[in-house]
Every structure is written in structure tokens, then in C-alpha cells.
SEZA-566406 format. One record per residue (C-alpha): residue in one letter; x, y, z. Coordinates in nm, 4 decimals. Each point is the difference from the previous one (the first is absolute). Layout:
residues N
   kolgu          u          v          w
       A          X          Y          Z
...
This chain:
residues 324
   kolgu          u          v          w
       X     0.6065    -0.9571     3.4221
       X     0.1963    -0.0769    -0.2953
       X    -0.0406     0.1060    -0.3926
       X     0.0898    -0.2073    -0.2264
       X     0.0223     0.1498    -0.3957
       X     0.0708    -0.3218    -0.2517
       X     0.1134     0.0215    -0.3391
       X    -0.0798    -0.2936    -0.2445
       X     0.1816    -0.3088     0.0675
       X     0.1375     0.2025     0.3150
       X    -0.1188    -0.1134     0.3186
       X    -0.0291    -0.3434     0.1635
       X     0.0978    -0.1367    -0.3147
       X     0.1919    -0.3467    -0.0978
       X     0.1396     0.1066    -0.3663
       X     0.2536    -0.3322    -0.0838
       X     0.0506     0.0346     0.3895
       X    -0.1555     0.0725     0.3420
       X    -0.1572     0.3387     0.1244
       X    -0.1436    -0.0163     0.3416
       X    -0.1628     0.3486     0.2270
       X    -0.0771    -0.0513     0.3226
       X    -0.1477     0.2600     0.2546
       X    -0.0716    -0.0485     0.3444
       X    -0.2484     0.2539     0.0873
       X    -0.2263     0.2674    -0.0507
       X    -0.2475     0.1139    -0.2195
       X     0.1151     0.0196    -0.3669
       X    -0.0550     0.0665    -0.3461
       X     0.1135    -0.1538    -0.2996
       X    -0.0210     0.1221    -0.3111
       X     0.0487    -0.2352    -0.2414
       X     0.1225     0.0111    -0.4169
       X    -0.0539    -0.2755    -0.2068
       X     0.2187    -0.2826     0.1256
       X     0.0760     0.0654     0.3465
       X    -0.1500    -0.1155     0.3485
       X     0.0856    -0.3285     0.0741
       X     0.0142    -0.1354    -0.3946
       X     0.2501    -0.2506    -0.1406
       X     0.0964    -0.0273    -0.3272
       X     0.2611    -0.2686    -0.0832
       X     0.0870     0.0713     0.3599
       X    -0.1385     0.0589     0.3149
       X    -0.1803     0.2980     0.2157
       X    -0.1032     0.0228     0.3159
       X    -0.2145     0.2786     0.1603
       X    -0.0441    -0.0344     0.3529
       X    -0.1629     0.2556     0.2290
       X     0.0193    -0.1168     0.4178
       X    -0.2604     0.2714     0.1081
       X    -0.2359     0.3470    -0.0429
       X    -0.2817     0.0812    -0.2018
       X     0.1354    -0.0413    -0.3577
       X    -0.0964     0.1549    -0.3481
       X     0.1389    -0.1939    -0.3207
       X    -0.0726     0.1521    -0.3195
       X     0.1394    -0.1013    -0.3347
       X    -0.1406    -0.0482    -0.3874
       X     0.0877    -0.3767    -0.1095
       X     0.2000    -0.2655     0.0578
       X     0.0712     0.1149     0.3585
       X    -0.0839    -0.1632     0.3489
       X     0.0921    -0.2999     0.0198
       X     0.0146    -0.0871    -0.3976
       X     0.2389    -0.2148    -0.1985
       X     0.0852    -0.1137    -0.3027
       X     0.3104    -0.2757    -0.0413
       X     0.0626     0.0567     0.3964
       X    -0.1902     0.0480     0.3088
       X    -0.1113     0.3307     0.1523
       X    -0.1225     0.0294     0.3648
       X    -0.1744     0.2740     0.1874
       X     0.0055    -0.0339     0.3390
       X    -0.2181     0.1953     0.2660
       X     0.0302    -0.1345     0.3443
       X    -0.2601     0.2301     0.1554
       X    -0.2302     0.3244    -0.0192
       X    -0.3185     0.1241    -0.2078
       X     0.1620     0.0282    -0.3248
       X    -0.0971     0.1046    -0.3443
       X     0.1222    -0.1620    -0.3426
       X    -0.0964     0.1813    -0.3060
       X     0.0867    -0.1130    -0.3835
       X    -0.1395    -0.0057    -0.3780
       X     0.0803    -0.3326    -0.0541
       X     0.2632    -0.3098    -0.0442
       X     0.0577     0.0709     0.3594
       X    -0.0927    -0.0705     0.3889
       X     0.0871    -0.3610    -0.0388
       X     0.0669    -0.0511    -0.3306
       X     0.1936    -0.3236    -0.1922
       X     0.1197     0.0359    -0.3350
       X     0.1434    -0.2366    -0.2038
       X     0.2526    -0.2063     0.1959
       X    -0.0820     0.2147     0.3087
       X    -0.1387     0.0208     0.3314
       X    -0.1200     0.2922     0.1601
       X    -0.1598     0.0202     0.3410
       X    -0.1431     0.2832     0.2333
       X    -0.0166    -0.1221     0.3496
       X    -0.1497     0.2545     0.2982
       X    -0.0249    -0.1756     0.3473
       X    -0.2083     0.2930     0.1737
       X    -0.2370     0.2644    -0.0424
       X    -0.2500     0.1951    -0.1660
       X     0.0689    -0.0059    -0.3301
       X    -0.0807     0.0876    -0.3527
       X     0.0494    -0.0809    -0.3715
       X    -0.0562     0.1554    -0.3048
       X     0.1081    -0.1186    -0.3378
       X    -0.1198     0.0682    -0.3232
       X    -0.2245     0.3097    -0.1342
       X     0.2744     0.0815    -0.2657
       X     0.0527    -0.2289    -0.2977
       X    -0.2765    -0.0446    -0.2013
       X    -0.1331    -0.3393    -0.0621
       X    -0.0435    -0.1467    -0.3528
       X    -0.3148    -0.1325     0.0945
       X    -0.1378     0.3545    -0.0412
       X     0.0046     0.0095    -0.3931
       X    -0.2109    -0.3348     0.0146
       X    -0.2374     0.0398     0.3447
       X    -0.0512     0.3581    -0.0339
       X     0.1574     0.1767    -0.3139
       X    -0.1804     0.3577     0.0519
       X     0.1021    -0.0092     0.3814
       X     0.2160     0.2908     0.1537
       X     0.2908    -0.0227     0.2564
       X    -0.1738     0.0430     0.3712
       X    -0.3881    -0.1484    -0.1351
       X    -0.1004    -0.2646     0.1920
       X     0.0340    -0.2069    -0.3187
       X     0.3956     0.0892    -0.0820
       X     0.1993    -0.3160     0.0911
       X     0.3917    -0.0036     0.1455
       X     0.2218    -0.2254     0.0310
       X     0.2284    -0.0967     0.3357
       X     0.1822    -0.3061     0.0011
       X     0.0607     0.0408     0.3391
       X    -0.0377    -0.0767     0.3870
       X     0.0975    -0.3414    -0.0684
       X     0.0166    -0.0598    -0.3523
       X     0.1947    -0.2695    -0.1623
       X     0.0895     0.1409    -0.4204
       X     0.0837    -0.1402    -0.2777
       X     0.0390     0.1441    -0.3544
       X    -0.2438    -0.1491    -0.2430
       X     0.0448     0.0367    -0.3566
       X    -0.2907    -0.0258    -0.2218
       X     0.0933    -0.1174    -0.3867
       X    -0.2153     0.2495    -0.1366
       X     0.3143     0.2816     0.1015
       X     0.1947     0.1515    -0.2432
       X     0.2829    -0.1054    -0.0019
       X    -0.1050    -0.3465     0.0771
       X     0.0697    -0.1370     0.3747
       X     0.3068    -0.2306    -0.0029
       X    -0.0182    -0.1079     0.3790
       X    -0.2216     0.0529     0.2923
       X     0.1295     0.0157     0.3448
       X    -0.1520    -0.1492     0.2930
       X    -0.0764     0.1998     0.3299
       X     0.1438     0.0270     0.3104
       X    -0.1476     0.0262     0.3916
       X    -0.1672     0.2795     0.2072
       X    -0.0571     0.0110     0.3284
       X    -0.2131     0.2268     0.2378
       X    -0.0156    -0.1101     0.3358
       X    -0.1226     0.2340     0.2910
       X    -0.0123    -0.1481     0.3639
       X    -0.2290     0.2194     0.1513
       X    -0.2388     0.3313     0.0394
       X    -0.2525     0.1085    -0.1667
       X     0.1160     0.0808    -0.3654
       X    -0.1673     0.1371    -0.3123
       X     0.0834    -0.1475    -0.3440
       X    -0.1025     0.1958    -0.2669
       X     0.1034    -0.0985    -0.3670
       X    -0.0592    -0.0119    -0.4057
       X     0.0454    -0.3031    -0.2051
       X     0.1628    -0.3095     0.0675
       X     0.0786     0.0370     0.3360
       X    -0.0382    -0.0899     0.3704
       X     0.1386    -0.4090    -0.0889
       X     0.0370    -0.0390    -0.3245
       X     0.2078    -0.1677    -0.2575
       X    -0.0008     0.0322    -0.3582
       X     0.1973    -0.2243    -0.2441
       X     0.1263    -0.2812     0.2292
       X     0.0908     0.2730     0.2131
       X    -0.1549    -0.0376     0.3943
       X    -0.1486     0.2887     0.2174
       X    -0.0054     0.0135     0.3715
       X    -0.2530     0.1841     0.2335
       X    -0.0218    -0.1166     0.3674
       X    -0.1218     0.2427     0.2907
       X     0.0074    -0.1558     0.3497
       X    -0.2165     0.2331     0.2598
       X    -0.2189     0.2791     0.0039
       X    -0.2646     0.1794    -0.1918
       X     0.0979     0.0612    -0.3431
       X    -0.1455     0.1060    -0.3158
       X     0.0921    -0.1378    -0.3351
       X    -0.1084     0.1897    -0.2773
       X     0.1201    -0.1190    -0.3356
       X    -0.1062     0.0201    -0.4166
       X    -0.0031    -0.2599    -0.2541
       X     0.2225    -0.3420     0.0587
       X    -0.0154     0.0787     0.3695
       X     0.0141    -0.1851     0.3653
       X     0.1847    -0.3095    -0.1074
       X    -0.0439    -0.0404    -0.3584
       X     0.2096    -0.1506    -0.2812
       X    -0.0003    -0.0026    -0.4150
       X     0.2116    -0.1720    -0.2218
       X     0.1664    -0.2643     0.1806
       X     0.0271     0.2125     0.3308
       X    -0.0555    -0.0772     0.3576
       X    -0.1601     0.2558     0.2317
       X    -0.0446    -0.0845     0.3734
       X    -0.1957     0.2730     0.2427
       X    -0.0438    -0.0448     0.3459
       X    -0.1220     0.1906     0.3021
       X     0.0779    -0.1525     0.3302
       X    -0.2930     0.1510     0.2859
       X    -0.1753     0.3376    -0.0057
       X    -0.2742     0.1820    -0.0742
       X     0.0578     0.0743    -0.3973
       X    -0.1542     0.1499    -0.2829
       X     0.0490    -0.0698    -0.3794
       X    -0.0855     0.2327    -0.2892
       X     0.1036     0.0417    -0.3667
       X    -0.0495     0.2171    -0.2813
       X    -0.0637    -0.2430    -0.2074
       X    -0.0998    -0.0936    -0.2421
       X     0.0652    -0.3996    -0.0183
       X     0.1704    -0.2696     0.2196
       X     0.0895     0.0794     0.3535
       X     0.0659    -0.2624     0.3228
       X     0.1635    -0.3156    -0.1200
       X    -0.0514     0.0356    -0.3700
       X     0.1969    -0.1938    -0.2354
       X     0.0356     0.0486    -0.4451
       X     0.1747    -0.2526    -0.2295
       X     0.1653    -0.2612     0.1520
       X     0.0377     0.2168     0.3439
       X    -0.0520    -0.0991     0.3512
       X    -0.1398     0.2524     0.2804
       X    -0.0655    -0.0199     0.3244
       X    -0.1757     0.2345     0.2613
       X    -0.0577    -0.0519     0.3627
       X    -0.1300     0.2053     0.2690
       X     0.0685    -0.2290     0.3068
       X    -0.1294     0.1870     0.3270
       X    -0.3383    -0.0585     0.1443
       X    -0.0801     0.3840     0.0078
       X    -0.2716     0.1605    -0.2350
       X     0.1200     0.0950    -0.3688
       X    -0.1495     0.2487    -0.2377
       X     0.0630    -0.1426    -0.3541
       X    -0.1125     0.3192    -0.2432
       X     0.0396    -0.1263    -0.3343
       X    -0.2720     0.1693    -0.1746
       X     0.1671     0.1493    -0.2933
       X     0.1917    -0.3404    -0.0200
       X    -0.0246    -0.3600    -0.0081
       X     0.1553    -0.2606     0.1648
       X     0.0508    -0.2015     0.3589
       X     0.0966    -0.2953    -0.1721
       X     0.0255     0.0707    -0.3890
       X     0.1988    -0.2361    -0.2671
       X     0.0128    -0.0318    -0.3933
       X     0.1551    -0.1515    -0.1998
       X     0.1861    -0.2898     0.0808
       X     0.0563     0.1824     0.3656
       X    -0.0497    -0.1120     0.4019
       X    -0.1430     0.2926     0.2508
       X    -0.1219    -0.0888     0.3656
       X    -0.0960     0.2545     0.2498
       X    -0.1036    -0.0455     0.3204
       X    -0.1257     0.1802     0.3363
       X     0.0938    -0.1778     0.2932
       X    -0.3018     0.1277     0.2024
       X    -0.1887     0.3549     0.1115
       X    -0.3559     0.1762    -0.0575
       X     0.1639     0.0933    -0.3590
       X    -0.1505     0.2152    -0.2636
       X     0.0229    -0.0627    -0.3876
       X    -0.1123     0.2548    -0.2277
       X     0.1099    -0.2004    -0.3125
       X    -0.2363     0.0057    -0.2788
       X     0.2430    -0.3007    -0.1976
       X     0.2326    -0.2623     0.0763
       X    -0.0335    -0.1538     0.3547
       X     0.1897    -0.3155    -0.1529
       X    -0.0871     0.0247    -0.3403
       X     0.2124    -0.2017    -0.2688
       X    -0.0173    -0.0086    -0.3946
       X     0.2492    -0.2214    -0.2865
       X     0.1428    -0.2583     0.1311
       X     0.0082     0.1648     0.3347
       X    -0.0426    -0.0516     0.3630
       X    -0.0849     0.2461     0.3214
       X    -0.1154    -0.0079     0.3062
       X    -0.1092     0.2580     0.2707
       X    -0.0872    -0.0967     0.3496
       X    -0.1262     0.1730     0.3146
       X     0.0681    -0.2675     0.3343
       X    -0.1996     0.1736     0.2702
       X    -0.2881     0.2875     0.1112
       X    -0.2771     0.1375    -0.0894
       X     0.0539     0.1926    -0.3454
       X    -0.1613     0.2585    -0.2124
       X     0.0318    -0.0221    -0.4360
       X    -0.1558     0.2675    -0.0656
       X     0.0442     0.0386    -0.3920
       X     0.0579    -0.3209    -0.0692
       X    -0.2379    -0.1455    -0.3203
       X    -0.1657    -0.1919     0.1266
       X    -0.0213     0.1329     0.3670
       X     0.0881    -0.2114     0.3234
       X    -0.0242     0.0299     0.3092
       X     0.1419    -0.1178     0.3211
């Protein structure tokens, strides 16, 4: 039952070059500084843990995160937890990949609840950090970045720079997903996010530009495989394949088992503007929605879709109300 104390840049870490940890068993901790746990940056790094009941904690850009490399975190099996602020947990920067791959377990991820999001001085101005109405940012559990330069900055922007890939993929268990915004599949800025969950019971939980979604240029692709699952967001706009400017999203809960789908302090299930394509779909179940908006709604130039392919179903908030 190993320790593991990282230093920025210092563990797991490609630099120009290759870092690589591997341990075979037991149940560790890793405690991670900015740059370290499977992150690459012109280089490669390589986290991989064979067995035990793991705890990875770090602040950003850590777990499997890259930017002008690749960055893996491995976890072959065991109920796990991955914790971060952001820019992490299967995060691609420019020119990067970064990927988080755990084959078995009960797991859990957190990321988010520390940077403040700008949307805050123009959704709720007179908001304070832990209301309800205080947004965060995440870029994270499979979140494809790139940096996007407005011309309004001072000094003026002389080149943008396109993003990268994430990648979450968990095999199986029943896993909790709890994040702020952008996160859970997402890309932003030609960049592409990546959230796939094979088997079990899991609960997604995510903000604003969550559950596949995409803006400016970006591709975000969310799936869950089989399991009884349950989806909730802070809000307050655009959740489950939901696409902005020029952006393409994608959201699909594939199993036959019955879904909750709580997105009453959101919108969404198929949500696109501006020039964008969204399409969710449900491949079957006696599934709940408690959305209020969206359910494949589209606006400029845009086009969305959201589809539910089998059982007896319950909208319960929907405007107007259907049934069956």
C-alpha cells in the first residue's frame, strides 16, 4: 500500500522524453502536483496501476492530460477514486492526447468545484462561491481543449490554437461521475472529448456544456454502454448531446435498462445553435425525463435530434407533457 508524493512535472511525466510508473498491487494513493500522473508534454507519460483500491488526487493538468504529447493513466482493476480541479482526468490540449482508462470497479470522479467560471459575471453577477447559482469550470473527464482567442483582448490575439483529444473510458462497475463545466465528453475549439462507460449502474452528474457537448468547432461524443443510470446537472443550460457554433455532440445511452434523466435546472437531451448538430438517443427502458427544455430542440441554422427506441416512458416536465 504504496504513497506516492509528486512534485510538478515530477511523476509519470514525458518532459522532451518518456516517464512511465508502474505498480503491481495494492491499494494506493497518489498525490498529485500540477503536471504529474500519467501527463505528456512534448513527450510521453504513462501511469499504470495493475491492482487495489486506488486514490488519485491532483489540481490540473494531471491524470491522463497532455499537451504536445500523450499522457495515459492506466488502472487495470479495483474501486478507485480520481479527484481534480480541472484540465485533467482525460484531458487533450493542444496537439495532445490524454486518456484515463479503468477496466474494473467501483469507481468515482470528481473534477471541478475550484476555478471559477466567467459565465458568473454575466449569468449571475451577485452570486457567491458554494450558491447553487456560482458556476465552475472543469475541462475534464474527457475533454478535448483548445485555446481560443477573442480579438477584443488586449494585446490583440495573433494565433489561435486548435485542441487536442480526451478520453475517458471505464469498462465496468457501477461508477459515479460528478463534474462542473465542460465536461464528461466534450470538446471545445476543434478539440474532441471522450466519455464511454461499458457496464453497471452509474451516475453522471455534470454542469453547463455537459454529457457530450461541443462549442466552437468541437466534437463531443458520450456514451454509456448497459446499466441502470442516472443523469443530473447543475445547470443551468445545455446538457446530453448539446452542440454551440459550428459544434457537433453526441449522447447515447445504449442499454435497455430504465434511466433517470434529471435535468431540471438544465436544458438539453438533444440541444443545438448555431450552425451546430446534437443527437441523443435512448436505446430502450421505462426511462424518466424531468427536462423542462430541449428534448431535440434546434435554433440558427441548426439541426438536433433526440430519440427514445423502446418502453414505456414517463416526461414528466416536459412543456408540453407526454406520455407513454
Amino acid at each position: 500500500d504504496d504513497v506516492y508524493e509528486a512534485g510538478p512535472l515530477g511523476l509519470a511525466t514525458g518532459r522532451l522524453g518518456v516517464g512511465m510508473l508502474v505498480d503491481f498491487e495494492g491499494n494506493d494513493q497518489y498525490h498529485l502536483a500540477a503536471g504529474s500522473g500519467g501527463t505528456g508534454f512534448a513527450g510521453i507519460g504513462l501511469l499504470v496501476d495493475q491492482e487495489g483500491d486506488d486514490r488519485y488526487e491532483g489540481s490540473r493538468f494531471t491524470q491522463g492530460a497532455a499537451i504536445g504529447g500523450i499522457g495515459l493513466l492506466l488502472d487495470r482493476s479495483g474501486n478507485d477514486d480520481y479527484r481534480s480541479f480541472g484540465y485533467a482526468i482525460g484531458f487533450g490540449g493542444p496537439l495532445g492526447i490524454g486518456a484515463v482508462v479503468d477496466l474494473t470497479g467501483n469507481d468515482g470522479y470528481q473534477c471541478g468545484q475550484r476555478y471559477a467560471s466567467g459565465y458568473n459575471q454575466v449569468d449571475a453577477p451577485d452570486a457567491k462561491p458554494g450558491e447553487a447559482r456560482y458556476q465552475y469550470d472543469c475541462f475534464g473527464i474527457g475533454a478535448g481543449v483548445g485555446q481560443r482567442l477573442l480579438p477584443k483582448q488586449e494585446p490583440p490575439a495573433v494565433e489561435d490554437v486548435a485542441g487536442g483529444i480526451g478520453l475517458v473510458l471505464d469498462q465496468e462497475g457501477n461508477d459515479r461521475y460528478t463534474s462542473s463545466n465542460f465536461s464528461q465528453g466534450v470538446g471545445y475549439y476543434f478539440g474532441a472529448g471522450i466519455k464511454m462507460d461499458e457496464r453497471g449502474n452509474d451516475v453522471h452528474e455534470a454542469a453547463r456544456y455537459g454529457h457530450g457537448a461541443g462549442a466552437h468547432f468541437g466534437v463531443g461524443l458520450f456514451i454509456d454502454r448497459a446499466g441502470v443510470d442516472r443523469y443530473g446537472s447543475t445547470g443551468p443550460f445545455y446538457n446530453g448531446a448539446a452542440a454551440w457554433d459550428r459544434s457537433v455532440a453526441l449522447a447515447v445511452d445504449d442499454g435497455a435498462d430504465d434511466d433517470i434523466y434529471n435535468l431540471q435546472r438544465s436544458t438539453g437531451l438533444g440541444i443545438a445553435d448555431h450552425h451546430a448538430w446534437s443527437l441523443f438517443v435512448d436505446a430502450g427502458g421505462r426511462d424518466r425525463y424531468l427536462v423542462a427544455k430541449g428534448l431535440g430542440s434546434a435554433w440558427h441554422g441548426s439541426v438536433s435530434g433526440f430519440f427514445d427506441l423502446g418502453g414505456e416512458d414517463r416526461y414528466e416536465t416536459a412543456t408540453p407533457a407526454r406520455q407513454g
